[in-house]
Each structure stands twice: as structure tokens, then as C-alpha cells.
C-alpha positions in Angstrom: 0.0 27.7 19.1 0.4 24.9 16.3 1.4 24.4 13.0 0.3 21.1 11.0 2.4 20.3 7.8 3.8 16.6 6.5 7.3 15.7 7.2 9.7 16.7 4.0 12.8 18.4 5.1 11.7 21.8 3.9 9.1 22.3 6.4 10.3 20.4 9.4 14.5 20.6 9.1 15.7 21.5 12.2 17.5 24.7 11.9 16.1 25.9 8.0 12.6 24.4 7.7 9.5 26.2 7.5 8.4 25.6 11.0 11.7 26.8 12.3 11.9 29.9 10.8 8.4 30.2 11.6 9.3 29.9 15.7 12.0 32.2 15.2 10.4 34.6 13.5 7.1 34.5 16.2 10.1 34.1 18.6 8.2 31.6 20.5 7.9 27.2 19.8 5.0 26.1 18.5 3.8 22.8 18.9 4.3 20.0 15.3 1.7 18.6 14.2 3.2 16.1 11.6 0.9 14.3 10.0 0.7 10.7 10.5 -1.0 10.0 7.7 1.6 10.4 5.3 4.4 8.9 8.2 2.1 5.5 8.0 3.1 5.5 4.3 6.6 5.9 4.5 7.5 2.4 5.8 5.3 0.5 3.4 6.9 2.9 0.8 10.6 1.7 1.7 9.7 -2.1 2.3 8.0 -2.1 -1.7 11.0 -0.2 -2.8 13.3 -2.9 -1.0 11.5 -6.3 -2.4 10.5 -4.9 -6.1 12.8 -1.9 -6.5 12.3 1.9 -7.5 10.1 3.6 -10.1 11.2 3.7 -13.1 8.8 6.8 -14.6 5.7 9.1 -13.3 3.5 5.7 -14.0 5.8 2.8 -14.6 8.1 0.9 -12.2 11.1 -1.4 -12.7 9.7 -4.6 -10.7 7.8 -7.3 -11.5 5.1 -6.3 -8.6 5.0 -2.9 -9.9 4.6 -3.7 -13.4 1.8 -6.7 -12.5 -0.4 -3.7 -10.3 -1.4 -2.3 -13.9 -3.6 -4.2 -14.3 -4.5 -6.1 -11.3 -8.1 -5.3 -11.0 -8.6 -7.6 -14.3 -7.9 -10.6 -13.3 -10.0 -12.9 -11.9 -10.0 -13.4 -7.8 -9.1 -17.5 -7.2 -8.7 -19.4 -3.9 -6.1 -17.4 -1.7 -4.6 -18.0 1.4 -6.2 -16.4 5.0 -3.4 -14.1 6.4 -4.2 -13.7 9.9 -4.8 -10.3 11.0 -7.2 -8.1 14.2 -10.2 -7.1 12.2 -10.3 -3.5 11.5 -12.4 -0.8 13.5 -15.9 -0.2 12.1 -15.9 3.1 10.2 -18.2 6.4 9.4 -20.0 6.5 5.9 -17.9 9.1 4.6 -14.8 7.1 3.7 -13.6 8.1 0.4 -14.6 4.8 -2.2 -11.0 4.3 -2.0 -10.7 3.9 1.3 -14.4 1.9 1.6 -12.3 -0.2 -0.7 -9.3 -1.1 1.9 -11.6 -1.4 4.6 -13.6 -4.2 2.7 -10.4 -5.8 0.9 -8.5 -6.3 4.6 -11.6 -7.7 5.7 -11.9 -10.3 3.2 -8.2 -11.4 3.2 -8.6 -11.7 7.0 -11.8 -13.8 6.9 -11.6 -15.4 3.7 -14.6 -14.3 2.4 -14.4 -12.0 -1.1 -17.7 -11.0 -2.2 -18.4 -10.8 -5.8 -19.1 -7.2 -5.9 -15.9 -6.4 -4.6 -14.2 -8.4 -7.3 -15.4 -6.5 -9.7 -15.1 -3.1 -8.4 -12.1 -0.6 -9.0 -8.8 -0.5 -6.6 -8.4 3.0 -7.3 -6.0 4.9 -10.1 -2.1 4.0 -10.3 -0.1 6.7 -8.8 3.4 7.0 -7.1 1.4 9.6 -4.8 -1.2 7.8 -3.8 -0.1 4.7 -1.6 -3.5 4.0 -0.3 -4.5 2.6 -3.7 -0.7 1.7 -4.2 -2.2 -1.2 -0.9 -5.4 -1.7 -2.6 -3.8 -3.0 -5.7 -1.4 -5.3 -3.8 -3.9 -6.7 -2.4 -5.9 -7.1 -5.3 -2.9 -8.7 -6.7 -3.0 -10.9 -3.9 -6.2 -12.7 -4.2 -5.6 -13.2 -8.2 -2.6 -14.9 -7.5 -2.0 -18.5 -7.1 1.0 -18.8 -6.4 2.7 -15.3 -4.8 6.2 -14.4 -4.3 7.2 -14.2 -0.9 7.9 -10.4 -1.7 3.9 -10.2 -2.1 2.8 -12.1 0.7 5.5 -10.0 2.6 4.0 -6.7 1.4 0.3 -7.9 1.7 0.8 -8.4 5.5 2.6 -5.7 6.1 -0.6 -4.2 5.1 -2.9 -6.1 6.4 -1.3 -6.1 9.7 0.5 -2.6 10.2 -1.0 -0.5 7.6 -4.4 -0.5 7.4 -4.8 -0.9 10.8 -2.6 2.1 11.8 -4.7 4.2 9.0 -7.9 3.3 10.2 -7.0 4.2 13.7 -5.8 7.1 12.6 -9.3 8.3 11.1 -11.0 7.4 14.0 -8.8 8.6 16.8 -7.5 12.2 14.8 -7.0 14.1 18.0 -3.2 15.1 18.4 -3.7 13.5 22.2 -3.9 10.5 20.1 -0.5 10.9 18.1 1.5 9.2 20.4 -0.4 6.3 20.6 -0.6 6.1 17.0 2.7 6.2 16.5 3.7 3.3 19.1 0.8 1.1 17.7 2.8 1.3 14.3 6.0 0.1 15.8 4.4 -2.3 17.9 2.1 -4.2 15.0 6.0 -4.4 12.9 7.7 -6.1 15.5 6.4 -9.6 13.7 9.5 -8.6 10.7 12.2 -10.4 10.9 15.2 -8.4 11.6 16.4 -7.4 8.3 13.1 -5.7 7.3 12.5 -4.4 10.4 15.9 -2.7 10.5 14.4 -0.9 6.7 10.9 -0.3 8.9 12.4 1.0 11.4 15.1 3.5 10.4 11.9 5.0 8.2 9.9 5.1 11.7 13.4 6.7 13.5 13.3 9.8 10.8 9.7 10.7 10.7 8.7 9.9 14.8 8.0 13.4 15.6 4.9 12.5 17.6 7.6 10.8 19.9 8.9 14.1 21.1 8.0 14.4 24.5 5.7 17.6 23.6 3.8 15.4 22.0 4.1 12.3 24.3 2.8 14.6 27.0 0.1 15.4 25.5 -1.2 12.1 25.2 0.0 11.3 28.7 -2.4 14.6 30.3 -5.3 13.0 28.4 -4.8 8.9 29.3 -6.9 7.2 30.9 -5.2 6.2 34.2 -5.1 8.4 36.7 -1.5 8.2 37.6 0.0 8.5 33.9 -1.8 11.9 34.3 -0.4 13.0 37.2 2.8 11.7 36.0 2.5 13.3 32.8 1.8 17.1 35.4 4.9 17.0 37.6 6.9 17.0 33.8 5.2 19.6 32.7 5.7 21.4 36.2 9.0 20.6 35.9 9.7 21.5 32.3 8.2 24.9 33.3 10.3 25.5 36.1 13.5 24.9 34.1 12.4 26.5 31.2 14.9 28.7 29.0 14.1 32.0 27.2 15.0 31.0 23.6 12.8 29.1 21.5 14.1 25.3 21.7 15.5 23.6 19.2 12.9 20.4 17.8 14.8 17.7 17.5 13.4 14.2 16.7 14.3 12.1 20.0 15.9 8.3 19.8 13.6 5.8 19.8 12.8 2.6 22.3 12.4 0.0 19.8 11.6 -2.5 22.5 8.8 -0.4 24.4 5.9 -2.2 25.9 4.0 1.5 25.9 3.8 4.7 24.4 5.2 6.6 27.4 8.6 4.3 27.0 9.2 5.1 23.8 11.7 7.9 24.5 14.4 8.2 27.4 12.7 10.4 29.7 16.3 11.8 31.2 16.8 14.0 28.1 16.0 17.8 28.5 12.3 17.9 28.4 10.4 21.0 26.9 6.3 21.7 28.4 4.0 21.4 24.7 3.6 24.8 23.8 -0.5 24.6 23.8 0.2 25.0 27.9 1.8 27.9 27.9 -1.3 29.8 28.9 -2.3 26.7 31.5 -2.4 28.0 35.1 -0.8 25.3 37.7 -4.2 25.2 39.1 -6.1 24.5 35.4 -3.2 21.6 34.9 -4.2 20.2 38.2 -7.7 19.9 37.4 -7.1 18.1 33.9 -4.8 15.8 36.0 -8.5 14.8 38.2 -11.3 15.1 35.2 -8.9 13.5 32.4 -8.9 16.6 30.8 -11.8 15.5 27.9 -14.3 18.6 28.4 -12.2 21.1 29.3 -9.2 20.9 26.4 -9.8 22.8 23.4 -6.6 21.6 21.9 -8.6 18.0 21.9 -9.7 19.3 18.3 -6.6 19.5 16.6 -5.9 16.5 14.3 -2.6 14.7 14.4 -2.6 14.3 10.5 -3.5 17.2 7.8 -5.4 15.5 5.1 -8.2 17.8 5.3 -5.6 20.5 4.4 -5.7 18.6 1.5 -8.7 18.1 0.6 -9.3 21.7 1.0 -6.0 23.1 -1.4 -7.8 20.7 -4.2 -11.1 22.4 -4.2 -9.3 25.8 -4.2 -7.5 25.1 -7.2 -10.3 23.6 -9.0 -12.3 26.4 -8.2 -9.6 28.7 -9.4 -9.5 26.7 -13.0 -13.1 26.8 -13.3 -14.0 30.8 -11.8 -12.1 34.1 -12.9 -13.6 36.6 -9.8 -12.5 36.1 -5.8 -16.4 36.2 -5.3 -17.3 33.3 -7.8 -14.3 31.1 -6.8 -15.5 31.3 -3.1 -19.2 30.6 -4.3 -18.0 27.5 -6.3 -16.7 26.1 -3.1 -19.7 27.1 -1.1 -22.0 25.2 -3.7 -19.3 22.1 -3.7 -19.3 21.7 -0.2 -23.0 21.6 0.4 -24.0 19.6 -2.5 -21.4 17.0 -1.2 -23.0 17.5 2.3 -26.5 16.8 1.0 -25.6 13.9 -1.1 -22.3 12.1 -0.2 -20.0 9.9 -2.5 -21.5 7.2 -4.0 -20.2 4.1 -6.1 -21.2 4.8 -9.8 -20.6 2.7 -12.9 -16.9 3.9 -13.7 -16.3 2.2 -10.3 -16.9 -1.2 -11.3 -15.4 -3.7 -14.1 -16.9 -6.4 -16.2 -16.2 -9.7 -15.7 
């Protein structure tokens, strides 16, 4: 009924990707599930490569913010300026120490308040893949620097205003009801750029907002909270049904509202509108009763996430099973033993995760 992927062309082009062929091939749509994850990345991506330019190796870069993020975590944390930003949602335990580390690091910019502990602790590895510590060096950068350029302080609020945020809400909220939501939040927190960032922003949002679609946008809608959006969110379903054609539709990121004061006004709602392919098997009846309970107990889709970083997670202990084990039976008893041990004892900080002073 779904397929979750991120959003490079080869899985989500719109007549050759993977997910296409996929549809074709099952002769039947299937509802995308593109992660958001990796779509909060891009625009932070696109606004570093606009202020400090492109890479210029695996490791290296050709700007001076690029080069300075080296060796951020070394230098000592002075007397920095508050940027003002909504204090992020309280999270679980199992955050990864990276991501313990943007939590606390947004925190302290916010209030002011940079604990010594966090001074000395580790932003995480440099790596063009990994744009979570990518932010965590910037802002690292950030509070060692007396004097930042305006492309810093533009890139550290970008972050501590759109980005973290977003992520965090993301983790929190992972249900693909909440997609939709997610994705308006992100354009809504940007709107602060002034016009010639926000035209960079918001091209990158325009490519990759595929939880816009109105499959997607409908989904959220079945699940909101007021009544009305709900039964709103039915009689387009109904209608979608009723209209439907035979051939498997073609996915097609729509135009965005820029200017949209909620997520059900992000798209034009006069397009041709398709029913979310996880209520095919919905009775009239069945929809009618999500539209008067809200839908929370009785929708098993609720469980699907609307990003795939568990996917992840789970092709990384695959493969390092794989280096380590020679037999199918011992690989899949190297994950077993992984998995609980992590279970029974979480991630903790150790010494590697800390610096002297």
C-alpha cells in the first residue's frame, strides 16, 4: 500500500523512478512516503552552499566557514549573542549523542546559557553526508566567534529557527498523518528570509514537497483535529473515488502556496485530486466513522513514518554484520545480540566524546 524511500530522482522521477515502475509493474498507486528527514536538509544544504560555496573534496570545502568547521570544537566558547528562537520540544532518551547534542546547543544559543560540559564535548564527525553535525559545528562555530560573518549568523538561525525545530518535530510527530504539517511548519518558520534567500529556500522546498500532494494532505486532513477539516477532508475523498480512473495516476509534485496561513492551503485544491491509496480498502461507512472519532484508534496506517531513517539504521547493522559473520545464521544472530544489548543498555557519552580544555 506504501513505499518509503528519500527523494533522489532515481527513486521518485516521475515516469522512470523506482516507485513508478514499482506502480506500474503492481499496476496499482501506492502511496510516497518521502522522507522528511532528509527534505529538512536540503534547504540548509543550498543556503550553506549559497553564502560559503561548494565542497571542494570528500572532507574539504572551498569556503572560509567550511574550512573554519575543522576544527571548531577546539576553540574556546566566548560571550555570543542570544538569537531568538521557540524553545525546542522536550525529547525521548534515545536521541543519538549527536542529536542530544543539537538539542542542548539550540537550547543554549536561545537562552544564553552554555554549560561547560557542553563546551567541551564533541559536535560530531565532519561529513558532506551528515548535515546534522554539519549544524552542530556551525553552531559550535557560532559561540567561539566574536565577531561572525553575517553568512554565520545567517546560517545559525536558519538553524536555530527552521531546522532544528522542523527535525525535532519530526522525531516526535513520525506518523505520515503528520507529513503535511511538517512540511508547512518548514515553509512557515522561513518566511522571516529576506527575499533573495527565501527564493534559494524555497525552490529547494518546491522540488522535494511531496508530502504536499493532496494524497498526502488528505491524510493529515482525515486525522485533524477539528471536526470539520475531517469532514471536509471525506467529501474529497468521496469525490476522488467517484471520479476515479483505471490507470495508475501519474505522481506529480503539485505547485506550492508560498503564502499559506495552513497546511490544507498549501496546494490549489481545483487540480484533479487522487483518494491516498491506503483507502482503497475503506468502506464509505468506515470513512464516515473516522470523519466522527478522528480516526486515532481505528487507523493502522497511523504507524507508518513520514521519514525512513530507521531504514537506515537497519541497512548499517546489516552490512556490519555481513563484514564481521560469513553464515546467513550468524549474521542474523549478530544483529539479534546487537539489538538487545543496545536495548538493555542504551548510548552513553564516553570519553572519545569529550575534549580537553
Amino acid at each position: 500500500m506504501a513505499i518509503g524511500c528519500d527523494g533522489t530522482n532515481v527513486n521518485t522521477g516521475k515516469y522512470g523512478g523506482i516507485i513508478r515502475l514499482l506502480e506500474k509493474q503492481l499496476n496499482k498507486p501506492l502511496q510516497w512516503i518521502i522522507c522528511l528527514l532528509h527534505m529538512n536538509e536540503l534547504p540548509l544544504r543550498h543556503l550553506f552552499f549559497h553564502l560559503d560555496g561548494s565542497t571542494s573534496g570528500p572532507k574539504s570545502y572551498n569556503g572560509p566557514l567550511g574550512k573554519a568547521l575543522e576544527n571548531c570544537e577546539e576553540l574556546p566558547v566566548i560571550k555570543y549573542k542570544i538569537i531568538e528562537g521557540d524553545m525546542l520540544l522536550e525529547m525521548p532518551n534515545d536521541l543519538s549523542t549527536d542529536q542530544k547534542y543539537l538539542h542542548r546547543i539550540v537550547s543554549a544559543i536561545i537562552t544564553g546559557t552554555f554549560s561547560d560540559d557542553l563546551g567541551h564535548k564533541s559536535p560530531g564527525k565532519l561529513s558532506h553526508a551528515r548535515w546534522l553535525t554539519r549544524a552542530n559545528r556551525l553552531l559550535r562555530l557560532y559561540v567561539a566567534t566574536e565577531n561572525p560573518t553575517s553568512a554565520l549568523v545567517t546560517l545559525t538561525t536558519f538553524i536555530v529557527k527552521v531546522y532544528a525545530p522542523s527535525w525535532f518535530a519530526i522525531k516526535s510527530k513520525p506518523s505520515c498523518k503528520d507529513g503535511s504539517r511538517h512540511l508547512f511548519n518548514i515553509i512557515y518558520s522561513s518566511r522571516y528570509l529576506p527575499d533573495d534567500l527565501k527564493g534559494i529556500v524555497d525552490t529547494v522546498i518546491q522540488r522535494n514537497a511531496y508530502f504536499a500532494h493532496a494524497e498526502n494532505v488528505l491524510l493529515a486532513m482525515i486525522t485533524d483535529e477539528r471536526k470539520h477539516i475531517r469532514e471536509l477532508a471525506a467529501r474529497r475523498i468521496l469525490k476522488a473515488r467517484s471520479s476515479a480512473v483505471q490507470a495508475p495516476r501519474l505522481f506529480a509534485v503539485p505547485k506550492i502556496n508560498f503564502d499559506a496561513s495552513n497546511y490544507i492551503e498549501m496546494i490549489n485544491w481545483q487540480n484533479e485530486i487522487t483518494e491516498p491509496p491506503i483507502f482503497k480498502n475503506l468502506s464509505t461507512e468506515e470513512i464516515s466513522c473516522i470523519v466522527q472519532s478522528g480516526g486515532e484508534g481505528q487507523l493502522s496506517f497511523l504507524r507508518l513514518p513520514c521519514h525512513t531513517q530507521p531504514v537506515e539504521r537497519a541497512v548499517k547493522i546489516t552490512t556490519e554484520a555481513a563484514m564481521s559473520q560469513c553464515t546467513k545464521k550468524s549474521r542474523l544472530g549478530a544483529m539479534k545480540a546487537k539489538l538487545e544489548s543496545r536495548a538493555q543498555m542504551p548510548k552513553f557519552d564516553t570519553k572519545c566524546h569529550f575534549k580537553p580544555n
